[in-house]
SEGU-432213 format. One line per 10 residues: number of its first residue (from 1); their letters; for each residue x, y, z of C-alpha. Coordinates in Angstrom, 2 decimals. Example, Ala and Ser with C-alpha at 12.3 -4.5 7.8 and 13.67 -1.06 7.14 Angstrom:
2
1 = as = 12.30,-4.50,7.80 | 13.67,-1.06,7.14
This chain:
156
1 = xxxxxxxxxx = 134.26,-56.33,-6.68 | 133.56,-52.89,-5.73 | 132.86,-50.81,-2.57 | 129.99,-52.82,-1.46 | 131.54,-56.14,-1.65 | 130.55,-58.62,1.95 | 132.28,-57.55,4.89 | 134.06,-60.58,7.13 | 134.30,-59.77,10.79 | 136.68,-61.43,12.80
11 = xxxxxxxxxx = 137.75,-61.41,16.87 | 141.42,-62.04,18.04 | 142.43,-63.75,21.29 | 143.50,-60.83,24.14 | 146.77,-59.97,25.02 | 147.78,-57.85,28.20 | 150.61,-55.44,27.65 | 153.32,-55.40,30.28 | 155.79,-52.33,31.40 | 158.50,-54.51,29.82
21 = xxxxxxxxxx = 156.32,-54.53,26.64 | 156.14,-50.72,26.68 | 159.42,-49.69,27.72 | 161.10,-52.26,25.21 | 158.73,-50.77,22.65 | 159.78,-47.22,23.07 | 163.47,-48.28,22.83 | 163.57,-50.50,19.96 | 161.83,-47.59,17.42 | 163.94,-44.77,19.62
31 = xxxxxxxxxx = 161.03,-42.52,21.59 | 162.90,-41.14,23.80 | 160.35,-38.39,24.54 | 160.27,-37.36,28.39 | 156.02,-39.04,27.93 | 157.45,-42.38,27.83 | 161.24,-42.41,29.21 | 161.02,-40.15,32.33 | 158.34,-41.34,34.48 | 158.85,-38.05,36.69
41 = xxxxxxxxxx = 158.20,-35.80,34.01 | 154.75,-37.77,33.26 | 154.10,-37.48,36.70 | 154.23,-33.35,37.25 | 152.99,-32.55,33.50 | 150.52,-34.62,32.52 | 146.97,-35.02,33.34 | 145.56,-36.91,35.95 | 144.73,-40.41,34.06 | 148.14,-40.35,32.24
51 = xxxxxxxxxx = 150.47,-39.92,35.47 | 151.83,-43.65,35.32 | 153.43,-45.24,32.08 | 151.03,-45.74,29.18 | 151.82,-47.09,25.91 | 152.47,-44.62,22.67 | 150.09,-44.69,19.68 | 151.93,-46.83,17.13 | 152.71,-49.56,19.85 | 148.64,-49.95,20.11
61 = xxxxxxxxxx = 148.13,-49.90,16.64 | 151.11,-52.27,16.21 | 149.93,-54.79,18.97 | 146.44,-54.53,16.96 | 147.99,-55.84,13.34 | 149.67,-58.70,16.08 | 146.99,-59.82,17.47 | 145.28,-60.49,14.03 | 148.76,-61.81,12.69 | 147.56,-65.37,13.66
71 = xxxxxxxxxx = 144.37,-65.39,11.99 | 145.17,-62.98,8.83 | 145.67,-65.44,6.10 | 142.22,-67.08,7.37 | 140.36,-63.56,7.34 | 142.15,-63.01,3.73 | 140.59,-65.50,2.20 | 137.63,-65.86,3.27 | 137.03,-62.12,2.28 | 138.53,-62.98,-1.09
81 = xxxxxxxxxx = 137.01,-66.09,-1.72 | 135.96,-66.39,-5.31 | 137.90,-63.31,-6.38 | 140.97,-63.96,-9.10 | 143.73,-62.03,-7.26 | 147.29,-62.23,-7.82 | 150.22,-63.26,-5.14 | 150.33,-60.83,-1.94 | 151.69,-57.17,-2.51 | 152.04,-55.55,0.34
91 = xxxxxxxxxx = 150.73,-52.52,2.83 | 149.97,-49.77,0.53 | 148.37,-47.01,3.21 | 147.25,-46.92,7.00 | 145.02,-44.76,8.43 | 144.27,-44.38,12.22 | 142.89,-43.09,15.03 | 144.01,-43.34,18.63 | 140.77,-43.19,20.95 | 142.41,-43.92,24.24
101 = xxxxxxxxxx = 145.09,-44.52,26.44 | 146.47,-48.28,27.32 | 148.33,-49.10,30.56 | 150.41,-52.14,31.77 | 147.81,-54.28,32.81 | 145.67,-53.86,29.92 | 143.93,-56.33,27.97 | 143.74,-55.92,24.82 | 141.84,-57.76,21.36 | 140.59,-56.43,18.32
111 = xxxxxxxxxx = 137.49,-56.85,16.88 | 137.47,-56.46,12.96 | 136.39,-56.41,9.30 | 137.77,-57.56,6.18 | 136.53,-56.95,2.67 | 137.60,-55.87,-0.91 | 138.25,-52.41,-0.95 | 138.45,-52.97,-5.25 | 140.07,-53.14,-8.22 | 142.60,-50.73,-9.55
121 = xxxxxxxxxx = 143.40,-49.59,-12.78 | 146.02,-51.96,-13.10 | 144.27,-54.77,-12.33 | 145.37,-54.71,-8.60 | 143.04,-55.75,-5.48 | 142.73,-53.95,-2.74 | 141.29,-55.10,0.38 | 140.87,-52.86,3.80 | 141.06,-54.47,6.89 | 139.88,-52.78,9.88
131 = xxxxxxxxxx = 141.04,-53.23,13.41 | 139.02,-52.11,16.61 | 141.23,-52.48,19.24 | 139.59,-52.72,22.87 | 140.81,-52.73,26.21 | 139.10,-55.12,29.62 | 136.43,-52.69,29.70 | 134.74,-52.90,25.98 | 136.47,-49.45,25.74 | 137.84,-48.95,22.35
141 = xxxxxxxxxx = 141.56,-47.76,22.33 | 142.44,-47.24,18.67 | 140.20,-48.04,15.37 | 143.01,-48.33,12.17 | 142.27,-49.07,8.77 | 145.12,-51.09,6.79 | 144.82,-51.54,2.86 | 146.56,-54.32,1.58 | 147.45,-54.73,-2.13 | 147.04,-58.22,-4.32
151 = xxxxxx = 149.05,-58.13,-7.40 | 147.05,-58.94,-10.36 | 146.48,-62.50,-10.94 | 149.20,-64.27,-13.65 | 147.78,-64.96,-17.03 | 148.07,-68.64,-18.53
């Protein structure tokens, strides 16, 4: 397994975010900035295509690692298939970027790719999946790498 191993690509179903979505959102995790609580603030300080409620950053890329919730285990091992891994260890890093904003109303699915990121010195497997989320419009709204971690597999 190393950086070049096959790459699986994968397409969720689409989901379109609600206000309730958003404003539950910001309250359960506590962003209580005046972007996403005070809806008169947005509309005197913020630029024209952000003057109605829009969802933060982490909601996106959470909503992206939900819509491919349903199908993960599927994408997992197909991109693993052959490999001698080890039980399921976890998120070890995340890295994103947020490309654009998403509004109640949206529609939104993720288009992705799986594959083995490699072994570490420990004998642990590593596999990045990427998430391209997109909105109605083809437009893509954040693109997030997550590495998970496979514990090395148990020895007979």
């Amino acid at each position: 397994m190393s950086e070049n191993s096959a790459v699986h690509r994968f397409t969720t179903h689409r989901r379109t975010i609600t206000e309730t979505d958003i404003v539950t959102f910001v309250n359960v995790v506590g962003l209580h900035e005046p972007f996403f609580i005070d809806m008169e603030y947005i509309k005197e300080n913020m630029s024209e295509e952000h003057r109605e409620r829009f969802a933060p950053g982490p909601m996106i890329v959470s909503m992206g690692m939900g819509l491919v919730a349903p199908i993960v285990l599927g994408v997992i091992n197909k991109v693993l298939e052959g490999a001698e891994v080890g039980p399921f260890g976890g998120m070890t890093g995340i890295e994103a970027r947020i490309k654009g904003a998403a509004y109640p109303g949206d529609t939104l699915h993720v288009e992705g790719e799986a594959r083995v990121k490699g072994k570490t010195s420990r004998g642990y497997t590593l596999v990045d999946l990427r998430h391209v989320v997109k909105n109605q419009k083809d437009e893509v709204v954040a693109d997030f790498t997550e590495t998970i971690l496979f514990l090395p597999p148990k020895k007979q």
